[in-house]
C-alpha positions in Angstrom: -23.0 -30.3 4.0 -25.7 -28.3 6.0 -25.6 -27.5 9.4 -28.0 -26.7 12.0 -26.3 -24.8 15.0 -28.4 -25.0 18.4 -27.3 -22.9 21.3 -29.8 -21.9 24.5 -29.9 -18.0 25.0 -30.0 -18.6 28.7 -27.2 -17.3 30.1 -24.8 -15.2 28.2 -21.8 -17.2 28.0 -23.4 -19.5 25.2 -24.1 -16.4 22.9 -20.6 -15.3 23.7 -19.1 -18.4 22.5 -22.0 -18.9 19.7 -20.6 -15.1 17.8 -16.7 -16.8 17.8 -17.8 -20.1 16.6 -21.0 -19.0 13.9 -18.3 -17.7 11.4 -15.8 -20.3 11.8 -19.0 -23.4 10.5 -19.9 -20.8 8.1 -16.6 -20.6 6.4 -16.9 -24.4 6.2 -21.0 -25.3 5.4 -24.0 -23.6 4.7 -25.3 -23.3 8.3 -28.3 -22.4 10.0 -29.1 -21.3 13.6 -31.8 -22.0 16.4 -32.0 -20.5 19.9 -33.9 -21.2 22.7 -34.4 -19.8 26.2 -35.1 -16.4 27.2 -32.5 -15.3 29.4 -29.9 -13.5 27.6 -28.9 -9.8 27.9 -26.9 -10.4 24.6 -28.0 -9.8 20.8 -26.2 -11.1 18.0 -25.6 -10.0 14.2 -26.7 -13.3 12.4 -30.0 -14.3 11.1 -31.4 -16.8 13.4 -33.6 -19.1 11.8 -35.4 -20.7 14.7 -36.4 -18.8 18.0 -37.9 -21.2 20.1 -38.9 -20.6 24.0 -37.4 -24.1 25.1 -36.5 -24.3 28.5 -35.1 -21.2 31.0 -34.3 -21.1 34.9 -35.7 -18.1 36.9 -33.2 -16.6 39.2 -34.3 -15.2 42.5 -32.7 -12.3 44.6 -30.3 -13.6 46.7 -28.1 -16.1 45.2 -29.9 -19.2 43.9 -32.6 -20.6 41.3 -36.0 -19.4 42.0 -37.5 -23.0 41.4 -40.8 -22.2 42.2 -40.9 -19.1 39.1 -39.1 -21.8 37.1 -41.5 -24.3 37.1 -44.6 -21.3 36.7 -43.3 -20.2 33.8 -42.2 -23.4 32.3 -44.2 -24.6 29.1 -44.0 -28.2 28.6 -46.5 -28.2 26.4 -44.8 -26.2 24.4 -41.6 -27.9 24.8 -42.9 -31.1 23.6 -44.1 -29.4 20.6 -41.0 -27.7 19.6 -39.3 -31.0 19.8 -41.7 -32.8 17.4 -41.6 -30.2 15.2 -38.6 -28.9 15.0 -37.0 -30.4 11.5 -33.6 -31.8 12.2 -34.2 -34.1 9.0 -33.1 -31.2 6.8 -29.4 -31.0 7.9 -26.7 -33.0 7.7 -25.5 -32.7 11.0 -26.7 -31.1 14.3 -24.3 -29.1 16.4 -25.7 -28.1 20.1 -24.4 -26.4 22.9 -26.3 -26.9 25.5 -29.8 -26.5 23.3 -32.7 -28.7 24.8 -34.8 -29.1 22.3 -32.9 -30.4 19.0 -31.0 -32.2 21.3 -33.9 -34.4 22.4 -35.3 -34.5 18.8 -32.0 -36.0 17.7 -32.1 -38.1 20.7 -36.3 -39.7 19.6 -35.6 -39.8 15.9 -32.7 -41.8 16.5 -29.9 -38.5 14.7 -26.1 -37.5 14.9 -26.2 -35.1 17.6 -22.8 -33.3 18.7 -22.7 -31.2 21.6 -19.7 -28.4 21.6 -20.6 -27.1 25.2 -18.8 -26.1 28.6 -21.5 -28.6 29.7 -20.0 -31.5 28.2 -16.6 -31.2 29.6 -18.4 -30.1 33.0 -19.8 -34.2 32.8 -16.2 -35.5 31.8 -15.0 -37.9 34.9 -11.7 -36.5 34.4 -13.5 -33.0 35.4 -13.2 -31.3 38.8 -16.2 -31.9 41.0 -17.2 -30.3 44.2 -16.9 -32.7 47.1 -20.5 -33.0 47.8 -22.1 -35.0 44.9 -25.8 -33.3 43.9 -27.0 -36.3 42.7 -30.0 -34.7 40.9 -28.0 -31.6 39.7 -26.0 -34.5 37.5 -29.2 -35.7 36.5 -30.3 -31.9 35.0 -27.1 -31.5 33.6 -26.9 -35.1 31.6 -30.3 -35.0 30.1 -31.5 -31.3 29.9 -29.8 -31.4 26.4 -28.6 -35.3 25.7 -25.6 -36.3 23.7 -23.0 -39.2 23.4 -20.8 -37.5 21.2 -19.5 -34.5 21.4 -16.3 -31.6 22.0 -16.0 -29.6 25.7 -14.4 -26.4 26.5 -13.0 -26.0 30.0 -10.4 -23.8 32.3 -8.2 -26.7 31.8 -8.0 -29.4 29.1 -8.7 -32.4 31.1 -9.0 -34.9 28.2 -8.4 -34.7 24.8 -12.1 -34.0 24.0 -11.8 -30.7 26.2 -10.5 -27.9 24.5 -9.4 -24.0 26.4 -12.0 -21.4 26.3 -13.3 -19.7 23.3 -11.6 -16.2 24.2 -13.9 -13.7 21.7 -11.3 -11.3 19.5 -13.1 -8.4 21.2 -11.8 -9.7 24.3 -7.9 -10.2 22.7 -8.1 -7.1 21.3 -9.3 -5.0 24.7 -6.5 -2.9 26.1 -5.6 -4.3 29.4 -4.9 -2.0 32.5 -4.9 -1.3 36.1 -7.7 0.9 37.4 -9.1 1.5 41.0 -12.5 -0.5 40.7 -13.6 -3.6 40.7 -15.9 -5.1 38.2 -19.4 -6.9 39.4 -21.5 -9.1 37.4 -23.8 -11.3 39.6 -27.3 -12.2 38.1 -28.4 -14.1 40.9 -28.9 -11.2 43.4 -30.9 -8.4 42.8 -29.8 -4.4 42.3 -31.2 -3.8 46.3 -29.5 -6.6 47.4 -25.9 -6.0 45.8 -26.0 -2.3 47.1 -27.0 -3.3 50.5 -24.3 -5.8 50.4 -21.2 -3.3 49.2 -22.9 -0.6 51.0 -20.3 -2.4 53.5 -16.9 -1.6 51.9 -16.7 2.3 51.3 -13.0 1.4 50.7 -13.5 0.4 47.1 -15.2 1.3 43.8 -17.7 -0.7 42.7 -19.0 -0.9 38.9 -21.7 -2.8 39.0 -23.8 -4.4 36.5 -27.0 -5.8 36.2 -30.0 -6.6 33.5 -32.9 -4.3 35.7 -30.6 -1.1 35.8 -32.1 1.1 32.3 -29.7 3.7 32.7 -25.9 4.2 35.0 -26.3 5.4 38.4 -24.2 6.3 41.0 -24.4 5.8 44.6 -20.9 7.4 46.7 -18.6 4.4 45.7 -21.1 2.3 44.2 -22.1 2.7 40.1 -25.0 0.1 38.8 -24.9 0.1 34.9 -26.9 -1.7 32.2 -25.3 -5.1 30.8 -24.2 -4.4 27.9 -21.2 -6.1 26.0 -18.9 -3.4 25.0 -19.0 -1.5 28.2 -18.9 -4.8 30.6 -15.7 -5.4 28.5 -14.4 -1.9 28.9 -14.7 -2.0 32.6 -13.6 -5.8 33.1 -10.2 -4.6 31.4 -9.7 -1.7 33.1 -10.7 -2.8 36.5 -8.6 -3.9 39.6 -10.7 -6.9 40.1 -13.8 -9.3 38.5 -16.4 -10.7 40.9 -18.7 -12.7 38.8 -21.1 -16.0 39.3 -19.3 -19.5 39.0 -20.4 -19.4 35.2 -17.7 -19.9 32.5 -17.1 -17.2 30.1 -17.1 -14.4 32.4 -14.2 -16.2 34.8 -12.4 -17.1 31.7 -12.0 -13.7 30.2 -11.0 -12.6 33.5 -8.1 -15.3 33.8 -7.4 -14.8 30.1 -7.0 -10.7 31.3 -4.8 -11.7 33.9 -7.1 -10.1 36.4 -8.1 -10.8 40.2 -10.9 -12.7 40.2 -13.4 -14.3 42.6 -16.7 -16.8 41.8 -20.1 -16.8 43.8 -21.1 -19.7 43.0 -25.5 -20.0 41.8 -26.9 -21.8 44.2 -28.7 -25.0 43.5 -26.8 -25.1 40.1 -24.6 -28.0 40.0 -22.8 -26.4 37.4 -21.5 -23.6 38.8 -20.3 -25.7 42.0 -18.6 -27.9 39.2 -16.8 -24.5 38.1 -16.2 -23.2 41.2 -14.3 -27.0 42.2 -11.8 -26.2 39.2 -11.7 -22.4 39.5 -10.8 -23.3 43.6 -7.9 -25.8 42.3 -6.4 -23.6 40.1 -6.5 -20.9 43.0 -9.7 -18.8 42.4 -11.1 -17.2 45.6 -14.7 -19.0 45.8 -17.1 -16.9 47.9 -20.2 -19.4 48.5 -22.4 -17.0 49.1 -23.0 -13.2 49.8 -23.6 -12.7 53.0 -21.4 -10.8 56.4 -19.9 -14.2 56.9 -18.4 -13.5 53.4 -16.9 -10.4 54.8 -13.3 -11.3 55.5 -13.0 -13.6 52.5 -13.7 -10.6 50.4 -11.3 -7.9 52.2 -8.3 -11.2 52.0 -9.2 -11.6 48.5 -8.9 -7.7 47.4 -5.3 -7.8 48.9 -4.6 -11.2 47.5 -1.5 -11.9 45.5 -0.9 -10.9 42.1 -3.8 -12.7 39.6 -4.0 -16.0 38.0 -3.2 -15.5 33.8 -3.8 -18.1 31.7 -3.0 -16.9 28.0 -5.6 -19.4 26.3 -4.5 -19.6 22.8 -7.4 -18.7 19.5 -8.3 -22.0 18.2 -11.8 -21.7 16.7 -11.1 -22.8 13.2 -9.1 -25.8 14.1 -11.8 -26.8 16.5 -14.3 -26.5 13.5 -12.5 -28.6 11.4 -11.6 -31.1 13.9 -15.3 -31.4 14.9 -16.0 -32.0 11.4 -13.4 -34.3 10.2 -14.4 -36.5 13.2 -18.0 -37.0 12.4 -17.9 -36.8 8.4 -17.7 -41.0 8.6 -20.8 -40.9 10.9 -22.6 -39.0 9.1 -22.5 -40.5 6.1 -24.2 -43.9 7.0 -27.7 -44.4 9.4 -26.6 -44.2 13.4 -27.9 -47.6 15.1 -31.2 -47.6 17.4 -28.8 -48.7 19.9 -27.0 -45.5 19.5 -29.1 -43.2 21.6 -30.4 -46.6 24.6 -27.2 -45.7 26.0 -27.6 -43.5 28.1 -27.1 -44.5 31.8 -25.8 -42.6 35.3 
């Protein structure tokens, strides 16, 4: 069997899952590997095949999607290209997370496409959603990167198509303590705008980190430092508290480290509100938005009670093998046309 492994570099969380999961089809096919997107402060150590420029969201400064940058820098033409061209008809089967392009060129040329995403257990009905439907947020989410088959990874396992987080080994292996800072990764708000905003709590240590800060620097109680894996880790585990976006790696290494965590949810990402419903019911402090009327929710939550641990157990391999067992019938006969006219809201 040959694979072809599609993940989006847009975001970190999908490279973070991609360097647990890489190995584990490896050990079972030959496989080869295409990213797309261009938003990724992450590098990995496998050959990459493909590097395509697919389709990435611009963030703006203070909270939210810049939609305006997003659709500037966008290349359609491009886009459309990549998906004509890009040759699915040389694997067996095609494995996506969240990857636009091979999943619409399964999608036209009428091909097996599985999607092993957050994203598809994010579109589960048995899923937590926020309160206030974003009608086209669902929309961007279901057909961004298409697929009506497929294996989702949540805080929870709603269904038995959704599976726990993929905790890295880097992560189990990180000595867990109890330090006197708290650890801050929001990509939606810009270096100024973070240190004007904990400029306001000379009470704590901040460790900051960001993808515009070259070097660490150090403001009184405030420290900005590059994102980078290994020292993001390093502080996360010995921190007091996480304060991260409504993403889903970052708030599941936290829960898996037992530490206090609050979300700040993107705005105008119906994901992320998605996350931050589930997050809220399993008794996350959600912060909507960084502002002074966020003030007293973020002194309550620094003297919360004692963190949420969730002790998510490593089941990458039996995933794998699950995924592939499933689809080896499918794969070994033509899908029907009818397969992919399925898709409705």
């Amino acid at each position: 069997m040959k694979i072809l492994y599609a993940f989006q570099g847009t975001g970190n969380g999908h490279i973070s899952r991609a360097l647990e999961i890489i190995p584990a089809l490896q050990s079972y096919a030959t496989t080869d590997l295409l990213i797309s997107g261009t938003k990724s402060d992450l590098s990995l150590p496998h050959k990459i095949k493909y590097r395509m420029e697919g389709l990435s969201y611009q963030l703006g400064h203070n909270g939210g999607i810049d939609f305006k940058k997003t659709i500037q820098q966008a290349s359609l033409s491009s886009l459309y290209h990549d998906i004509r061209k890009v040759p699915i008809g040389q694997y067996d089967l095609i494995i996506n997370d969240f990857e636009p392009i091979t999943a619409w060129a399964c999608t036209l040329r009428n091909k097996l496409c599985i999607s092993l995403s957050h994203q598809y257990a994010v579109l589960s009905p048995e899923a937590p959603q926020p309160k206030q439907k974003d009608l086209k947020g669902i929309v961007a989410l279901k057909y961004y990167a298409p697929s009506k088959m497929g294996f989702g990874f949540h805080f929870q396992s709603y269904n038995n198509q959704i599976h726990p987080p993929v905790i890295s080994r880097v992560i189990r292996e990180t000595n867990i303590t109890k330090g006197d800072h708290v650890t801050v990764y929001l990509s939606a708000y810009s270096e100024e705008y973070l240190l004007n905003f904990f400029a306001a709590y000379p009470q704590v240590n901040w460790e900051i980190f960001t993808n515009t800060c070259p070097v660490v620097r150090k403001y009184k109680h405030i420290k900005l430092l590059p994102l980078e894996r290994t020292s993001f880790i390093q502080s996360m585990g010995s921190s007091y508290a996480v304060l991260c976006g409504a993403g889903f790696e970052t708030p599941a290494e936290a829960i898996y480290m037992g530490k206090r965590l609050a979300v700040v949810p993107t705005k105008h990402q119906y994901e992320q509100s998605c996350n931050a419903a589930a997050l809220r019911g399993l008794g996350v402090t959600v912060i909507e938005t960084l502002t002074a009327d966020a003030h007293q929710d973020i002194l309550s939550w620094l003297n919360s009670p004692p963190a949420l641990k969730i002790n998510y157990p490593e089941q990458t391999d039996a995933l794998i093998n699950k995924v592939l067992t499933s689809v080896e019938p499918a794969i070994m006969k033509p899908i029907p046309a009818l397969y992919y006219s399925r898709i409705n809201l």
